[in-house]
C-alpha positions as CSV (number, residue, x, y, z in Angstrom):
1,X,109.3,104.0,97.3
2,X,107.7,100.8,95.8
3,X,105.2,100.8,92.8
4,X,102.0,101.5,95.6
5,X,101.9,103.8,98.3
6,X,98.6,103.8,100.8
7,X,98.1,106.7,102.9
8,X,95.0,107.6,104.6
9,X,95.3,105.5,108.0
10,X,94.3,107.4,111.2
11,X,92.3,106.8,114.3
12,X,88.8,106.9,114.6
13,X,85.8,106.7,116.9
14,X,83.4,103.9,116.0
15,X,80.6,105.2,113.3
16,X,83.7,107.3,111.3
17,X,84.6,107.8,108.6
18,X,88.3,107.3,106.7
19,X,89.2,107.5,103.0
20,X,92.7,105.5,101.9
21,X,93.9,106.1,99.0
22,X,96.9,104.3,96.8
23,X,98.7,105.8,94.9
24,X,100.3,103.5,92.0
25,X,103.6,104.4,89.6
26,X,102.1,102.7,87.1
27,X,99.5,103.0,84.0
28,X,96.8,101.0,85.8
29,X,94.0,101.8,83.8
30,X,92.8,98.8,81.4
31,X,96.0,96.7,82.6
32,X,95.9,96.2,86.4
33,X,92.8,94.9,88.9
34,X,93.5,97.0,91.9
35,X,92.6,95.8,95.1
36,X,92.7,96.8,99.0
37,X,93.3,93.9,101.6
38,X,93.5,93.9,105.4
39,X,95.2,92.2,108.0
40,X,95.8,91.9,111.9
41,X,98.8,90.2,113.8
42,X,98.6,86.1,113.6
43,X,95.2,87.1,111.3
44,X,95.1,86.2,107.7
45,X,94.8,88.6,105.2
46,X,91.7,89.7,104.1
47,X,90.0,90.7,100.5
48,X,88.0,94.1,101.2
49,X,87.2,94.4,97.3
50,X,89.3,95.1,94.2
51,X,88.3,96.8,91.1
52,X,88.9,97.0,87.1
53,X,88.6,99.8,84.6
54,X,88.5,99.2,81.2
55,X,86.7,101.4,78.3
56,X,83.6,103.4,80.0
57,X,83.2,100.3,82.3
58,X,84.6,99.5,85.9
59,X,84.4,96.1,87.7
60,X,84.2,96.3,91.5
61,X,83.6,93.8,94.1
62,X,83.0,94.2,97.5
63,X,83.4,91.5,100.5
64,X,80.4,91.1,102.3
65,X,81.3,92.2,105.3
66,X,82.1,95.5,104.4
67,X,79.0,95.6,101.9
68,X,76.7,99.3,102.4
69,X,79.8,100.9,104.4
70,X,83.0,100.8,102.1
71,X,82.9,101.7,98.6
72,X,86.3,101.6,96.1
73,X,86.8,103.6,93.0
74,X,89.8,104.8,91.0
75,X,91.0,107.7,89.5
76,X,92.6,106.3,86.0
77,X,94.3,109.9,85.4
78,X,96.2,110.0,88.8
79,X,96.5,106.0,88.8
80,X,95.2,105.6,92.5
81,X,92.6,103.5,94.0
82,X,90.7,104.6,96.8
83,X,88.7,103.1,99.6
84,X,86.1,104.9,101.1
85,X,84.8,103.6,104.8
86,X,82.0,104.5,106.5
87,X,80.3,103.5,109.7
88,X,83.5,102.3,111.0
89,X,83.6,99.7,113.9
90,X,86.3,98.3,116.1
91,X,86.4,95.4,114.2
92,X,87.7,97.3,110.9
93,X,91.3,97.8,112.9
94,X,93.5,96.4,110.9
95,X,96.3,97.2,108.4
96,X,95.1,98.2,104.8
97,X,97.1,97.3,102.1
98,X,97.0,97.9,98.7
99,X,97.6,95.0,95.7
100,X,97.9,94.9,92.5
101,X,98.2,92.8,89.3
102,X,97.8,92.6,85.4
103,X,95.2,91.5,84.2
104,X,92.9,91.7,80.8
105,X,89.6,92.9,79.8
106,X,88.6,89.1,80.1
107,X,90.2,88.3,83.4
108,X,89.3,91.5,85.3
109,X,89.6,90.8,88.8
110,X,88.8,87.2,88.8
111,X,90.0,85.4,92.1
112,X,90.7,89.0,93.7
113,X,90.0,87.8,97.2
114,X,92.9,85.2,97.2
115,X,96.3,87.2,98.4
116,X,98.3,85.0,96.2
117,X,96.5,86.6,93.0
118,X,98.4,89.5,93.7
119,X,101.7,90.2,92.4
120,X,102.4,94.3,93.6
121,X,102.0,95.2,97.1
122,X,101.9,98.2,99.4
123,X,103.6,98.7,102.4
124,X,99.9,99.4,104.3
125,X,98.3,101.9,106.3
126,X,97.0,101.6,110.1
127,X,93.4,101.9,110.6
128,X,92.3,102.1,114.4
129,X,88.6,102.4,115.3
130,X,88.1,102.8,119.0
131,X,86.4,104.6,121.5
């Protein structure tokens, strides 16, 4: 098993619903931006959003076209991220995958939607939306 694990992928109709969650093996609370990527075959990958906890605070960012249907959060005690997508559409299909890197409380998650920012990575979860 690596440092990040998704799990979550499944099959849905169009207008469902999936949560993904990653589960990291390390303390990522204060120390890592956490973010959730997708990609399709000969596609590049994409930035979904990525977030940053630190004191009572947490920095998340969303990419617009998933803005009002996915939200992401964190549970700092169980070091997971989580990905929460609603109103699915055939267009989400991809594979999910989970990154991470350290950062500080000044960095955060600055440059998240660049792949290359990341230096952890999941092995990534299928997510089918089809009728």
């Amino acid at each position: 098993q690596g440092l990040l694990e998704e799990s979550g992928g499944d099959s849905v109709q169009p207008g469902g619903s999936l949560r993904l969650s990653c589960k990291a093996s390390i303390d990522i609370y204060n120390s890592y931006c956490m973010a959730w990527f997708r990609q399709n075959p000969g596609q590049e990958r994409e930035g979904i959003g990525s977030i940053y906890s630190s004191g009572a605070h947490k920095y998340f960012y969303l990419a617009d076209s998933v803005k009002g249907r996915f939200t992401i959060s964190l549970d700092n005690d169980e070091n997971k991220a989580f990905l929460q997508m609603n109103s699915l559409k055939p267009e989400d299909s991809a594979v999910y995958y989970c990154a991470a890197v350290r950062t500080t409380p000044t960095e955060r998650c600055r440059g998240w939607s660049s792949p290359e920012r990341f230096a952890l990575w999941g092995h990534g979860t299928q997510v089918t939306v089809s009728s």
